[in-house]
Phi, psi and omega in degrees: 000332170215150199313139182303149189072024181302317195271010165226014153280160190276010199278152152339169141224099165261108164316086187284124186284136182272008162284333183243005205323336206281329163321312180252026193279123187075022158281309188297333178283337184296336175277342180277300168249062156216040147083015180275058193283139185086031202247125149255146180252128166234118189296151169203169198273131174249141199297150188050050192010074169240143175314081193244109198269126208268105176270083139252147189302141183312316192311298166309311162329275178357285129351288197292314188283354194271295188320257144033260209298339162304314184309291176271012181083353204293172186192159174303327174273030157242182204205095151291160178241140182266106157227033165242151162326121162294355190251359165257165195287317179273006152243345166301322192299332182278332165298342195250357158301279191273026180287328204262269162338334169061036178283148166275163180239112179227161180227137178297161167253124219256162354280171200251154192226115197294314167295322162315318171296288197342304199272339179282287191334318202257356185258315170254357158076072160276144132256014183203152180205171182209144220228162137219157181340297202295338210279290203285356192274299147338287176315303187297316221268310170297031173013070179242137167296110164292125175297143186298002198252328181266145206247356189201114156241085157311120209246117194215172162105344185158176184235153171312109163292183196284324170332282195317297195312296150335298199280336124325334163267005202280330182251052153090006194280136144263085193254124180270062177345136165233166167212124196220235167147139208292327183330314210272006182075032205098247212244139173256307188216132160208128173319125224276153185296324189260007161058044196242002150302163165292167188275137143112027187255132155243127178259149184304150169294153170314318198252042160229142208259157174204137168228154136253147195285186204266346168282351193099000169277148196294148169237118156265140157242146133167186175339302215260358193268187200303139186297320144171202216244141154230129189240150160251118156269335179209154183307140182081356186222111180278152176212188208201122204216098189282158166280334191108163157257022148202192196219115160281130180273195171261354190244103156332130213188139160229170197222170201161163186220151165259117180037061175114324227211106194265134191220152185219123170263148203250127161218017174125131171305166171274351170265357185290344197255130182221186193256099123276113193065036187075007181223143173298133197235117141286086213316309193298302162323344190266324204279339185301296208305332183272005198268292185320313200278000180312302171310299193298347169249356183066018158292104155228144003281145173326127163318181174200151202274151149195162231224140162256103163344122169241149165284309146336253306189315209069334171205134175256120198284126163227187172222148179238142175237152192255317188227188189300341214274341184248017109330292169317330170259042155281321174310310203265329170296292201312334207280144185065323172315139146258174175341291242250342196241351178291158192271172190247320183183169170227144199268120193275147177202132189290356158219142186249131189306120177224163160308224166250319227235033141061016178279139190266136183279071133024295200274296160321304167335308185242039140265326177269352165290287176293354200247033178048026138315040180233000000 
């Protein structure tokens, strides 16, 4: 998948989306001359859509992938499978795995398909995979049986609510929670193979130092994370935007360590938070809650919590659904909530806007909600 001596050569690497290639037209020479060699570039959503791409280092890969494979054990017999995009960081992260490891690489074939993995795990002897939410979501809702072979499904990209996660080892996934972020070259905190945390705790990886700032948001250092941002402000014209030697992240987060063993619990973005009425509404517990009931009714893909300018209320909760059926659980979310937490209505869209790695893009979302794109 990537040419031999890639990973102790100087070149360059820009992860191109092959949906978008034209996002990265003049990057690579822009990396060339200004000396950024042994550098991959990964697109991430940048403020005000402006283009913006994650300069990390071979090194860091590296670094990030050693950590990983320690965690998890990895080894030459085992064989991964790539079913996230090459062009994000959690399936690229996996090339520089079994790069360390001396592991096979088999890759899924898109688009993806849950009875298809299924069927490449148990036809190729996989023993390891790296997952996001809508994927095990999928898996559940088509009550598919985990092949005996596999020994880990590392959950990264978001988190697992607790259902999904249950309700996944139920048909036999050993699905691992992970937290991460494309800066950090992949994992920051992952759930331990013997699970001996307190519940809903990850532990931190080694080569990352973690504080939090006076809001309470995570600060990470160390080796792996990203060199700094490079953005197009206009086509064809690249800046440079160095990073630092650490990262306020957006996320809220507590830390602790149990016997030794430094763990960090996720409690919500800083972008996570809205005003009703004068009071803070937390999204992710609400988005949890429509999640659960989606799985217990077979509503996929899921619905979503979104959040609306109110003149009155200053923001107003809806749920927007793609058919009737995730429609239907506006009554039974609403029922037992309170008032402050209730949905207003729900709103139909013939697709609600996601990623590749299957993340409802937010930001798109509530430009076509408000600009009646619906």
């Amino acid at each position: 998948m990537m040419p031999d001596g890639f990973w102790e050569s100087d070149a360059a690497h820009v992860a191109i989306n092959p949906h978008q290639p034209a996002d990265s037209a003049g990057l690579a020479a822009f990396a060339s001359s200004t000396g950024l060699q042994r550098t991959c570039f990964f697109q991430t959503s940048g403020s005000e859509g402006v283009p913006k791409w994650v300069a990390l280092a071979k090194e860091a890969l590296l670094i990030s992938a050693g950590a990983v494979n320690e965690h998890f054990r990895v080894t030459s017999t085992d064989r991964w499978m790539i079913a996230l995009p090459l062009h994000h960081v959690g399936g690229f992260s996996i090339l520089a795995r079994a790069h360390l490891s001396g592991a096979a690489v088999t890759c899924s074939d898109p688009p993806w398909s849950a009875e298809d993995f299924v069927r490449r795990i148990l036809h190729e002897s996989v023993t390891l995979v790296s997952v996001v939410p809508t994927q095990v979501h999928d898996l559940v809702q088509k009550k598919l049986a985990c092949p005996a072979c596999l020994r880990a499904a590392i959950v990264g990209g978001g988190g697992m609510s607790h259902e999904l996660a249950e309700a996944a080892r139920r048909l036999g996934w050993p699905v691992y929670q992970s937290y991460g972020m494309t800066e950090a070259a992949s994992q920051v905190a992952t759930q331990p193979l013997a699970d001996d945390l307190p519940p809903g705790c990850l532990e931190i990886l080694p080569h990352w130092q973690t504080s939090l700032d006076a809001s309470g948001r995570l600060v990470i250092r160390g080796p792996a994370l990203a060199k700094g941002y490079v953005l197009r402000s206009k086509p064809g014209e690249w800046t440079w935007q160095p990073l630092g030697s650490e990262l306020v992240t957006r996320d809220l987060v507590h830390l602790g360590e149990h016997h030794g063993r430094r763990w960090l619990e996720f409690a919500g973005r800083e972008s996570g938070f809205v005003k009703i009425l004068g009071e803070l509404v937390h999204l992710a517990p609400l988005q949890a809650r429509l999640d659960a009931l989606a799985l217990k009714h077979g509503v996929s893909p899921p619905p979503v919590v979104a959040c609306l300018p109110d003149a009155r209320r200053e923001s107003r909760l809806v749920l927007v659904a793609e058919d009737s059926a995730g429609a239907a659980l506006l009554a039974p979310f609403n029922a037992g909530c309170p008032s402050l937490h209730q949905l207003a209505e729900c709103v139909r869209l013939p697709a609600i806007p996601r990623s590749a790695l299957g993340k409802v893009n937010s930001g798109r979302l509530r430009e076509m909600l408000i600009s009646g794109q619906v």
